[in-house]
VOKOLMI-162561 format. One record per residue (C-alpha): residue number from 0; residue in three letters; x, y, z. Coordinates in Angstrom, 2 decimals, padded with zeros to 5 digits. Example, Ala and Ser with C-alpha at 12.3 -4.5 7.8 and 13.67 -1.06 7.14 Angstrom:
2
<0 ALA <012.30 -004.50 007.80>>
<1 SER <013.67 -001.06 007.14>>
end
This chain:
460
<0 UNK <000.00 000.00 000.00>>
<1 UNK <001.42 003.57 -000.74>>
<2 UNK <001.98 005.67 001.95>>
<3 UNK <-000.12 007.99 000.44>>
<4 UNK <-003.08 005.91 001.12>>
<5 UNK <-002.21 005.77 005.14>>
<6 UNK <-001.50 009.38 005.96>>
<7 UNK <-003.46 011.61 003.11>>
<8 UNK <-001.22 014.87 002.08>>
<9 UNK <-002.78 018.10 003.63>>
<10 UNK <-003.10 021.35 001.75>>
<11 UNK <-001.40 023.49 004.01>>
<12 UNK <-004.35 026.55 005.18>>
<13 UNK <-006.58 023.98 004.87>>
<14 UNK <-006.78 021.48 008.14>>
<15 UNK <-009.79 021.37 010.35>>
<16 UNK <-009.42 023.89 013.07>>
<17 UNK <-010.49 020.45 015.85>>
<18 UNK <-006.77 018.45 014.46>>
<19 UNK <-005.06 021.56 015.30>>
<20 UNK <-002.76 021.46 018.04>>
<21 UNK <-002.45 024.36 020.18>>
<22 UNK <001.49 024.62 021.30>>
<23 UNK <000.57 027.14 023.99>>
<24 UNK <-002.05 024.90 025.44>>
<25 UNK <000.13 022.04 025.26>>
<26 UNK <002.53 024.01 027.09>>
<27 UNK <000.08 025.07 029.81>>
<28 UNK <-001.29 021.36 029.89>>
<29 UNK <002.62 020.29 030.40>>
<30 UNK <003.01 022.77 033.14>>
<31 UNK <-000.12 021.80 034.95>>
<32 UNK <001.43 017.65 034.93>>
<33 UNK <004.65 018.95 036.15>>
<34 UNK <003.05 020.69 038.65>>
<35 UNK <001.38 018.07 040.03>>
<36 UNK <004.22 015.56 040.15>>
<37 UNK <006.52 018.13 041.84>>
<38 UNK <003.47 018.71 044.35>>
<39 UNK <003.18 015.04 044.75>>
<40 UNK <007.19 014.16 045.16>>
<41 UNK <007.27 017.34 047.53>>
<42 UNK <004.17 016.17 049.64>>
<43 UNK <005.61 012.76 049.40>>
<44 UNK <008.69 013.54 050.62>>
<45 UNK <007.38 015.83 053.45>>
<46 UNK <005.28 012.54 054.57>>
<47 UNK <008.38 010.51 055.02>>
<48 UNK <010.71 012.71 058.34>>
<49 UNK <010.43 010.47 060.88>>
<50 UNK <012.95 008.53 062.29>>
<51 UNK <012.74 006.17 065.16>>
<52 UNK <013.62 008.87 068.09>>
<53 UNK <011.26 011.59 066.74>>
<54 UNK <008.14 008.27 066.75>>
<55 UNK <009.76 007.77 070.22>>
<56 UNK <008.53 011.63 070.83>>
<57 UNK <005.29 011.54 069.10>>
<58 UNK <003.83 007.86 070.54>>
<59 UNK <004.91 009.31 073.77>>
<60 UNK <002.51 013.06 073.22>>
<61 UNK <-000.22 010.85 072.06>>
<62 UNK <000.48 008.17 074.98>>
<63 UNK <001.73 009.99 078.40>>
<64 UNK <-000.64 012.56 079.27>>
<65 UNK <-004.54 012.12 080.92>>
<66 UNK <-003.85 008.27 082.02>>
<67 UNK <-001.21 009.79 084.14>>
<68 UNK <-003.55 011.84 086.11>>
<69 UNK <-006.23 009.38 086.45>>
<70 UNK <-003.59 006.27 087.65>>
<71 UNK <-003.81 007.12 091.72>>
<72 UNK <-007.40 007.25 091.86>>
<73 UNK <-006.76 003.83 090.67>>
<74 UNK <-004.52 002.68 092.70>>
<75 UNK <-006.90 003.68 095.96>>
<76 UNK <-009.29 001.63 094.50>>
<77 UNK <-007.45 -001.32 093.69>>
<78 UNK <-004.72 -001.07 096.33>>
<79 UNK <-001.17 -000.68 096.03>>
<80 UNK <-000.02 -004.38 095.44>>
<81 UNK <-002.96 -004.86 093.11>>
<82 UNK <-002.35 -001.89 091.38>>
<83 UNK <001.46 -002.06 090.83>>
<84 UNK <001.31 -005.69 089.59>>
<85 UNK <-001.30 -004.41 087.19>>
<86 UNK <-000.02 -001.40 085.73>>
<87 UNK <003.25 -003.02 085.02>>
<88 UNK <001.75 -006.29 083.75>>
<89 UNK <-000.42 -004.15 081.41>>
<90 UNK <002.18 -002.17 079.89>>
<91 UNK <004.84 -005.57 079.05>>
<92 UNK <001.59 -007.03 078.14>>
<93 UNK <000.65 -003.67 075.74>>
<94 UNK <004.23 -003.46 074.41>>
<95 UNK <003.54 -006.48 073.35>>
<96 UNK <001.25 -005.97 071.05>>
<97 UNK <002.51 -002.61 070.10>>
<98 UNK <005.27 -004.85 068.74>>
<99 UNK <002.67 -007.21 067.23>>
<100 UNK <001.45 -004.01 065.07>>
<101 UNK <004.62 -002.73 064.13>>
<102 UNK <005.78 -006.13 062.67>>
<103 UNK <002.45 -005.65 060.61>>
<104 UNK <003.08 -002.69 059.73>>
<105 UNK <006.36 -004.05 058.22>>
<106 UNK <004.72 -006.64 056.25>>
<107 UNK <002.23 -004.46 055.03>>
<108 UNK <003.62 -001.03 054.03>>
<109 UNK <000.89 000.63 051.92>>
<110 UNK <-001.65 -000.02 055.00>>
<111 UNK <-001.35 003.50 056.41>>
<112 UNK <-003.53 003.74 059.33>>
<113 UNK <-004.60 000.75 062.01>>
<114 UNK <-008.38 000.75 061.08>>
<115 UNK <-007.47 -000.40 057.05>>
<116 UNK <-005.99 -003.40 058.76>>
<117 UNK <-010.10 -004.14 058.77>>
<118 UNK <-010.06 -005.27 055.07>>
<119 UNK <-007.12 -007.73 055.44>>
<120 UNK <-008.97 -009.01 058.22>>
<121 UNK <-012.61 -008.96 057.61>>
<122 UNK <-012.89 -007.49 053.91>>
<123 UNK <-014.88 -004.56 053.38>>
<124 UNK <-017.51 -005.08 056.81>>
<125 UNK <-013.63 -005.35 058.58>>
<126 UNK <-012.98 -001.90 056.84>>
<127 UNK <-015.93 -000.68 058.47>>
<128 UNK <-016.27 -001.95 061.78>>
<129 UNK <-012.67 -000.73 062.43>>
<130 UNK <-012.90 002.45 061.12>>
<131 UNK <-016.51 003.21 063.11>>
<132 UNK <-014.18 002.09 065.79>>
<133 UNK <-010.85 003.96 065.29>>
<134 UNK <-013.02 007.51 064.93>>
<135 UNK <-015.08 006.79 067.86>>
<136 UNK <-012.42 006.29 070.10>>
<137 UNK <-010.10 009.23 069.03>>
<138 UNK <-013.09 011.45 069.37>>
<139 UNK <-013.38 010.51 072.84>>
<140 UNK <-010.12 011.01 073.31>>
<141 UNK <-010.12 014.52 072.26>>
<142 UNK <-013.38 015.16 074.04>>
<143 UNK <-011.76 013.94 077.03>>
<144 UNK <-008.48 016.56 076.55>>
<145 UNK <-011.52 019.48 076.10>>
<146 UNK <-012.98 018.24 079.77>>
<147 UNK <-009.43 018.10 081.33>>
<148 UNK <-008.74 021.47 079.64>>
<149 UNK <-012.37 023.24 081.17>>
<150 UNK <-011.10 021.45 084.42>>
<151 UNK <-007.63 022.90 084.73>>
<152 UNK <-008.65 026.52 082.98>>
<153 UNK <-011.33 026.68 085.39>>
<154 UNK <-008.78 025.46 088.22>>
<155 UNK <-006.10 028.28 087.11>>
<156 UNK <-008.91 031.31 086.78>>
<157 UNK <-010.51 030.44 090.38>>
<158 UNK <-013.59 032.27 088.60>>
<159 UNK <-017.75 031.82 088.61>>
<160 UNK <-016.81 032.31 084.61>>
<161 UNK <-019.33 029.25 082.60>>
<162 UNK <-017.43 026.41 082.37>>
<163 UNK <-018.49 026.31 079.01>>
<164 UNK <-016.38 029.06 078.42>>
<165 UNK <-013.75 027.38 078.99>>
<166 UNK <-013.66 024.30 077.17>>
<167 UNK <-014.53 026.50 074.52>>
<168 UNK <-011.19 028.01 074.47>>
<169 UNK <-009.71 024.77 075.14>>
<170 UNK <-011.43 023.40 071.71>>
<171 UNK <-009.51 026.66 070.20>>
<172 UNK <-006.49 025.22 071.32>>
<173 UNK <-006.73 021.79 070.40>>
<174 UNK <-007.91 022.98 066.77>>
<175 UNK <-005.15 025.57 066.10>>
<176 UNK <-002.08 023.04 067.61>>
<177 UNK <-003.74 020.01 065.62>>
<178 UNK <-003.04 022.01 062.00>>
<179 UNK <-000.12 020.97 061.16>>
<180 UNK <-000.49 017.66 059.00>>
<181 UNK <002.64 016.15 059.60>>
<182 UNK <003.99 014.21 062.53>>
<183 UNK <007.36 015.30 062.05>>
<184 UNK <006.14 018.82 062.99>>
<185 UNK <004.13 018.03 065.64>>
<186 UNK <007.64 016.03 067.23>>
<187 UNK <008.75 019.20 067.91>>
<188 UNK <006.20 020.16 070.21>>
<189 UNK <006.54 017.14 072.13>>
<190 UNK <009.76 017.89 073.87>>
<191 UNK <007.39 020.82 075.23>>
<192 UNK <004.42 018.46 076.10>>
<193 UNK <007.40 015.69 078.40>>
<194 UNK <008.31 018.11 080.03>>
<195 UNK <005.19 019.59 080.84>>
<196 UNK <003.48 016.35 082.22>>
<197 UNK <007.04 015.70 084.08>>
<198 UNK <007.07 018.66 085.48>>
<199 UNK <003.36 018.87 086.65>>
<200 UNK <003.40 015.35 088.03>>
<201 UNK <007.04 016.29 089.89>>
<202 UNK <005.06 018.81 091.43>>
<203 UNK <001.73 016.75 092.45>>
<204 UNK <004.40 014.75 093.86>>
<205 UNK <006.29 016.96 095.67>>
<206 UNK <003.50 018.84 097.18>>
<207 UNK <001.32 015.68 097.93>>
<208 UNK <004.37 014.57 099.68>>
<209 UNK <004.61 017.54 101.51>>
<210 UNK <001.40 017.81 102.65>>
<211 UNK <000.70 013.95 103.34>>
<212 UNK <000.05 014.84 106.71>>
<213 UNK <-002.81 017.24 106.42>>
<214 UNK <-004.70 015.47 103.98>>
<215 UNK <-004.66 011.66 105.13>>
<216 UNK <-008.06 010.53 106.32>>
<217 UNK <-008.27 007.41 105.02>>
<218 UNK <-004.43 006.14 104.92>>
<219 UNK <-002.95 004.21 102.00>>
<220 UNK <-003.59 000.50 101.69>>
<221 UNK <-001.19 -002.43 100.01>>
<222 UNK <-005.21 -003.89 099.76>>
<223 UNK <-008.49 -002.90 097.79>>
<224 UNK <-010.36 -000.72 099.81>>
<225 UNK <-013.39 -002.27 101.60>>
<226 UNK <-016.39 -002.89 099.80>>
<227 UNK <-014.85 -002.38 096.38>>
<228 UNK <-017.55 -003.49 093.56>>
<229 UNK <-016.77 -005.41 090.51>>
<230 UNK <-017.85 -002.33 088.83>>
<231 UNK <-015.75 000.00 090.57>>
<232 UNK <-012.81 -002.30 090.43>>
<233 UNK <-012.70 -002.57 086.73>>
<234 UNK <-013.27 000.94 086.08>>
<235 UNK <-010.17 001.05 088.16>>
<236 UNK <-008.36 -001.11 085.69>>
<237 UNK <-010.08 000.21 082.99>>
<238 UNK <-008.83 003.70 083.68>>
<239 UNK <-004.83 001.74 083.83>>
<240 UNK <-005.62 000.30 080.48>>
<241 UNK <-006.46 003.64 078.90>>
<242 UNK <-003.22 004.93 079.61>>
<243 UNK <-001.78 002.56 077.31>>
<244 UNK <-003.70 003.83 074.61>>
<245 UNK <-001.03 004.18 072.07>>
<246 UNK <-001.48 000.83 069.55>>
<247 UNK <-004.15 002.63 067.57>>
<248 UNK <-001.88 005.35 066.37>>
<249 UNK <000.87 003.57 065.88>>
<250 UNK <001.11 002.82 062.02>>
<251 UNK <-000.24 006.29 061.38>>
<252 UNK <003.01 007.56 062.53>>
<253 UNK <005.17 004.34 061.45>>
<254 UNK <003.87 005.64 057.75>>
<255 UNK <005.64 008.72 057.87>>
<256 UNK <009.03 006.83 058.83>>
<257 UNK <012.09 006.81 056.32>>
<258 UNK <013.32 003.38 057.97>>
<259 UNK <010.19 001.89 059.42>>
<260 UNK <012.39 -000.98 060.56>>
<261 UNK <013.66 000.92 063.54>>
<262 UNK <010.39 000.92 065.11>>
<263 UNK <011.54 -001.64 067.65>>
<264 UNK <013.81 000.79 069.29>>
<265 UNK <010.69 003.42 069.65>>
<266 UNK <008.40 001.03 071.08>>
<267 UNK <011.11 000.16 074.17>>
<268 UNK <012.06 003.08 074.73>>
<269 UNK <008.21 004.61 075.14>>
<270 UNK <007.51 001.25 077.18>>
<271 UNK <010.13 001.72 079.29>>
<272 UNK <009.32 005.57 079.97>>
<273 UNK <005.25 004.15 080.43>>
<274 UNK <005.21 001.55 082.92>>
<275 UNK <008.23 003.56 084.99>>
<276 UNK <006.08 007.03 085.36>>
<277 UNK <002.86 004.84 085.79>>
<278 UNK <004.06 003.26 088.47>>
<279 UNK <005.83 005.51 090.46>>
<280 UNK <003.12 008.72 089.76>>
<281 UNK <000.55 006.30 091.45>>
<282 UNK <001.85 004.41 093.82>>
<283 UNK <003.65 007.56 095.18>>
<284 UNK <000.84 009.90 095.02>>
<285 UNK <-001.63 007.05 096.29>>
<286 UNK <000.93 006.85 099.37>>
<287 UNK <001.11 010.99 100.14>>
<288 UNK <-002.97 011.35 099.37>>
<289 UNK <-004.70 008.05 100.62>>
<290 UNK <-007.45 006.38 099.53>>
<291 UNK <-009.04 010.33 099.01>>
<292 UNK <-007.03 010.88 096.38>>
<293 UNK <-009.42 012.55 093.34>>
<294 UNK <-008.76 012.21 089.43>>
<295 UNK <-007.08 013.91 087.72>>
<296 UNK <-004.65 013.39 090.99>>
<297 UNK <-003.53 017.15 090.22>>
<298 UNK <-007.07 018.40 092.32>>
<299 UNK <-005.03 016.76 095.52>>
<300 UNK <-002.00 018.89 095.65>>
<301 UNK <-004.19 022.08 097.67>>
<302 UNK <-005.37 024.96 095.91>>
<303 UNK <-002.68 026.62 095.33>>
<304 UNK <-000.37 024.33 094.17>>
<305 UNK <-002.76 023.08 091.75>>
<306 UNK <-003.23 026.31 090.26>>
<307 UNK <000.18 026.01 089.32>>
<308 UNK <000.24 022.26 088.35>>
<309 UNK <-002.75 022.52 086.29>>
<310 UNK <-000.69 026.10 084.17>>
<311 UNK <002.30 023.31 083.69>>
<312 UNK <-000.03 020.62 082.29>>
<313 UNK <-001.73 022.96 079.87>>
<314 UNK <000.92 022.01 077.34>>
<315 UNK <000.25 018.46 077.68>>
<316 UNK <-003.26 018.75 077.78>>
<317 UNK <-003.55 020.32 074.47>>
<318 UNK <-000.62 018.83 072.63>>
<319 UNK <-001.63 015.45 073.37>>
<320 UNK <-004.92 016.05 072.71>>
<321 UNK <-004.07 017.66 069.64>>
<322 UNK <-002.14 014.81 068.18>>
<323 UNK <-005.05 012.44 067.92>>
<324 UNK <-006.58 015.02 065.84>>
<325 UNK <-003.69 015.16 063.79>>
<326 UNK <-004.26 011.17 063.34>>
<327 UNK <-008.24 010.74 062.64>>
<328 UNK <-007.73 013.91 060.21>>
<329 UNK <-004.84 011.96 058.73>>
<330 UNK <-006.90 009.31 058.15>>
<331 UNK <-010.27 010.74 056.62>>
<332 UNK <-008.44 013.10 054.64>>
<333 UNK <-006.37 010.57 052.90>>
<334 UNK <-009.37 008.32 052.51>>
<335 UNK <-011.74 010.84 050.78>>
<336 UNK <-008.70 012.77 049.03>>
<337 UNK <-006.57 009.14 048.08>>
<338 UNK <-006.40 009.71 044.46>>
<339 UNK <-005.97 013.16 044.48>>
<340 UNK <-002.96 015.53 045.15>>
<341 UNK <-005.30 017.41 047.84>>
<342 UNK <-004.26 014.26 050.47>>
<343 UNK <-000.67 016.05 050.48>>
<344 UNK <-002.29 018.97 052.08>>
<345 UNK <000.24 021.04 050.09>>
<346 UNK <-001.68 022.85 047.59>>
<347 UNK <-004.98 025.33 048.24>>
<348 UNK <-007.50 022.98 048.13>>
<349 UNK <-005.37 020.90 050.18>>
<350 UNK <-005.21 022.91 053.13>>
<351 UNK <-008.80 024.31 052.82>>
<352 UNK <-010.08 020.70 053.16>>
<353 UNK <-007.71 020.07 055.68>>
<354 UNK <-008.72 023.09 058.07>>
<355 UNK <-012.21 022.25 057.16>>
<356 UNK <-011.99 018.60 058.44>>
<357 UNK <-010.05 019.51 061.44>>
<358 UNK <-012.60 022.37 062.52>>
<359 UNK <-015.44 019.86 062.13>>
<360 UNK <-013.74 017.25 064.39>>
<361 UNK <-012.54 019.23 066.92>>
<362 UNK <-016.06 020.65 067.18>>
<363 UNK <-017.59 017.21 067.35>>
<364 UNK <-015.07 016.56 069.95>>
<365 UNK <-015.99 019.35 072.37>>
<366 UNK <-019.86 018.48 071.57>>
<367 UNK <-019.21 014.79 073.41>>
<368 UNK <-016.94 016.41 075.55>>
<369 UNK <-020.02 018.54 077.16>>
<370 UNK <-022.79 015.97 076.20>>
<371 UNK <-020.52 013.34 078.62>>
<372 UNK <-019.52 016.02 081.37>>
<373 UNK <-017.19 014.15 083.63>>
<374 UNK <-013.51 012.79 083.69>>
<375 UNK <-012.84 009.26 085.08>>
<376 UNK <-015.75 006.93 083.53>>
<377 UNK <-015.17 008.93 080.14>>
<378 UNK <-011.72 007.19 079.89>>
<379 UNK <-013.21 003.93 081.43>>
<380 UNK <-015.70 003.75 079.10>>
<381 UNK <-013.18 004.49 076.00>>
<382 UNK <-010.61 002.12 077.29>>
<383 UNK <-013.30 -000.97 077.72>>
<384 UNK <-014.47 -000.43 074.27>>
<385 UNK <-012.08 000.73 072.24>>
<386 UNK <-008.36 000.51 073.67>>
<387 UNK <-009.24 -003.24 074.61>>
<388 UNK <-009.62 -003.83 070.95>>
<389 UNK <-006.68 -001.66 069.44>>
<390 UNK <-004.18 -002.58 072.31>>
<391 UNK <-004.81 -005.66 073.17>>
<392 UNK <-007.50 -008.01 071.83>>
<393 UNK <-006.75 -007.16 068.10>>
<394 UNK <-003.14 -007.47 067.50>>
<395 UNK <-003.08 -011.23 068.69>>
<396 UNK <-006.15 -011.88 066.02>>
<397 UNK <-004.10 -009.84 063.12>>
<398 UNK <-000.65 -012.36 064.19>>
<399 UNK <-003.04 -015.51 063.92>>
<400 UNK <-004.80 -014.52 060.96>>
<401 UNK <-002.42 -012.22 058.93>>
<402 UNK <001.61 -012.79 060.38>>
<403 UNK <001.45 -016.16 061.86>>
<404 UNK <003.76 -018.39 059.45>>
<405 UNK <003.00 -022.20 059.56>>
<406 UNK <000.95 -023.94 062.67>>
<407 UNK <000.59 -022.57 066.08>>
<408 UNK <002.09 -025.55 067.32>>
<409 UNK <005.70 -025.39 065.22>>
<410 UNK <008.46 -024.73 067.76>>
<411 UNK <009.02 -021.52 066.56>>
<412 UNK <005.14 -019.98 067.02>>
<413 UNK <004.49 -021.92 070.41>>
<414 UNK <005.76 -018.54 072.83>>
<415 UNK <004.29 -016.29 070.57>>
<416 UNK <000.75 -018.40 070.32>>
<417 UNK <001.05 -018.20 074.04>>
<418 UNK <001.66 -014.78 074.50>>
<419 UNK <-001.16 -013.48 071.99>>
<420 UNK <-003.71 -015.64 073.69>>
<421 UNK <-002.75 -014.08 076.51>>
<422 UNK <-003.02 -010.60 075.46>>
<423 UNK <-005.98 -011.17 073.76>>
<424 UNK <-008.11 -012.81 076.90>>
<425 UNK <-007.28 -009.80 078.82>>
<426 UNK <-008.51 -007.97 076.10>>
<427 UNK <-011.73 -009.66 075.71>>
<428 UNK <-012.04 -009.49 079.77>>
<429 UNK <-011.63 -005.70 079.95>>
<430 UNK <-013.70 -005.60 076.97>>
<431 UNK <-016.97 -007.33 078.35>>
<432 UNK <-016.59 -006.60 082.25>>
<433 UNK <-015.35 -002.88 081.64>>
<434 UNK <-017.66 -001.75 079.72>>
<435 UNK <-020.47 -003.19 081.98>>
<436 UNK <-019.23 -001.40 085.03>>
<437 UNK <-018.23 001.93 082.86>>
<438 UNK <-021.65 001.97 082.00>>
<439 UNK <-022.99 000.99 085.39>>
<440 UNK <-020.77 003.71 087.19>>
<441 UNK <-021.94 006.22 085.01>>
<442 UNK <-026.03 005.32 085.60>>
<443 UNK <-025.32 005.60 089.02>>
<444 UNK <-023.68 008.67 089.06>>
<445 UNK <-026.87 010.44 086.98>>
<446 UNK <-029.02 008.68 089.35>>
<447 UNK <-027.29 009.94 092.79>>
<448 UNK <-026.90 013.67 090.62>>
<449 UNK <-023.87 013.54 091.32>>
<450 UNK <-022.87 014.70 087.69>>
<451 UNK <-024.01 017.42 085.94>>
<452 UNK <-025.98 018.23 083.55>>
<453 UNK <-024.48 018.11 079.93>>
<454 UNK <-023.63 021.64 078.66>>
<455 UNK <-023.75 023.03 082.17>>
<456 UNK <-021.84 026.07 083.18>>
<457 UNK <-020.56 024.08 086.50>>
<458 UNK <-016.98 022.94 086.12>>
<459 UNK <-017.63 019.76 088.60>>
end
């Protein structure tokens, strides 16, 4: 065939205007790709700072901040042998598991947050039931850092000013420190928020210490205090178990690592740091106060003092609180935004629908946080239902079903198989019993009036 016959000759002035290429809009449309890709690499990049001792940092803001302050009132409940054993067996027990996800986390890279580990596990109804679960219990979490926040602005002010007021501002807070997207940035506010829990738990210490003698009634005990409930004593543990809450953000922040395989290193360290300040903030503070010891234990240390505690926890309080925003954000952002370049939050309509979905969370946050207007059982009833699953019951279900090589009873899975069926009956215990008494606690205490009424000016 003659070429002829292929590609006809054109009579130059004569093509259709539609086969005409435009150079300058194939420039602009060239521009526009590069664009993009250099957005992407840059966003990718950004994404991608965090070694293991800046995780260290971050697992400990999102870890080491309102289970510390709830711990003594736990101890007086449980007693000090009861609640040493526990707190220390909880946190080898949690690290764990935290070591359990991490391996995960390894084998499956592109799974960026804990909920999508759902779909591996349960296909698309595992997708959801994790991810109802994983946005549930971070907005409890930050609802619980806007009650903590009314409790120590209100604390610090010594005013009649509406409570409401105040967790108002300490929404503001939470929203403004939770913008920036990436973990790496938010590392460098956590050398603030260590050394503002160390600090204000040095000084509940100290001055709890100081003044053991005017404020023991009812004297410390190595037993559980008489007539402790089933209810009240698993609250107790509940409350322990929330304070090592930090599984469920854990490959959110392992995705932004440049050598993920470090992660072991992170993980001890932040264990380490846990179960040490655990024990010795309760136990301590349980021995100054007594079995009268209140939570957060910072209300013990006198007026005065806790005036100044509570100004050295507001770091903590918000940082922490903040993070967890950071992570649900993280996650609902990428999800809607997963094929776009908007999920690198580095372009306009990036940050407009990040600032958007932060604003709406936080406010959702501070709704619960008024709706469910009081400290301890808040954090029981999280921990039974949600850090049970992500801490402890989960992880041994995702080694059996999705890291477990070979049969249970090989020589080489026996101590693990062990360990995770461990781990995962104490999940499963705190699960069902916790929640029962978190949810009995908290019908008793609307019954007696003893709490208020949601979105009440009273700070109690």
């Amino acid at each position: 065939m003659h070429p002829s016959t292929c590609y006809p000759e054109r009579t130059i002035g004569t093509e259709d205007p539609k086969d005409v290429i435009d150079s300058d809009h194939l420039e602009e449309q060239e521009k526009a790709i590069g664009y993009t890709d250099a957005r992407a690499i840059a966003g990718d990049a950004h994404f991608h700072r965090l070694g293991w001792k800046r995780l260290t940092v971050v697992l400990i803001v999102q870890s080491i901040a309102l289970g510390t302050l709830s711990i003594p009132s736990a101890f007086a409940s449980l007693g000090m042998v009861a609640g040493v054993v526990i707190t220390v067996a909880l946190g080898v027990l949690a690290l764990y598991a935290s070591y359990i996800v991490g391996l995960l986390k390894l084998k499956y890279p592109h799974i960026p947050h804990y909920a999508d580990f759902g779909r591996l596990l349960l296909g698309s109804s595992g997708d959801w039931l994790l991810s109802s679960a994983f946005v549930a219990q971070l907005t409890l979490v930050v609802g619980s850092h806007c009650i903590t926040g009314k409790l120590a602005l209100a604390a610090i002010s010594d005013s009649t000013t509406c409570s409401l007021i105040f967790s108002a501002i300490s929404a503001v807070m939470l929203f403004i420190l939770a913008i920036p997207p990436s973990f790496a940035e938010v590392a460098v506010l956590g050398y603030i928020d260590f050394a503002s829990i160390m600090i204000a738990v040095g000084i509940a210490i100290i001055a709890t210490g100081l003044r053991r003698d005017e404020v023991v009634a009812l004297p410390w005990s190595a037993w559980p205090k008489d007539n402790l409930s089933l209810s009240e004593a698993f609250v107790a543990v509940s409350n322990i178990v929330f304070a090592y809450a930090f599984a469920s953000a854990q490959p959110s922040f392992m995705d932004e690592m440049h050598s993920p395989q470090d992660f072991p290193k992170s993980i001890s360290v932040l264990g380490a740091v846990q179960i040490t300040v655990y024990t010795i903030t309760g136990a301590l503070i349980y021995a100054f106060v007594g079995q009268t010891v209140q939570s957060p234990a910072l209300l013990s240390t006198g007026p005065l003092v806790s005036k100044v505690a509570f100004g050295m926890a507001l770091p903590v309080i918000f940082i922490s609180g903040s993070i967890n925003t950071t992570v649900i954000c993280r996650f609902m952002h990428g999800r809607i935004f997963q094929h776009s370049i908007t999920r690198y939050v580095n372009t306009p309509a990036g940050w407009a629908t990040w600032l958007g979905l932060v604003a709406s969370f936080t406010l959702i946050s501070w709704v619960v946080s008024e709706a469910i207007p009081f400290f301890s059982e808040l954090l029981s009833l999280a921990g039974c239902l949600f850090v049970s699953g992500f801490s402890f019951y989960l992880p041994p279900l995702l080694w059996f079903f999705l890291l477990k090589e070979g049969s249970c009873f090989e020589k080489r899975n026996v101590q693990s198989a062990v360990l995770n069926l461990l781990v995962f009956a104490v999940g499963i215990c705190v699960l069902g019993f916790g929640t029962y008494a978190s949810v009995k606690q908290i019908m008793v205490k609307f019954e007696t009036g003893s709490v208020g009424r949601p979105f009440s000016c009273s700070s109690a």
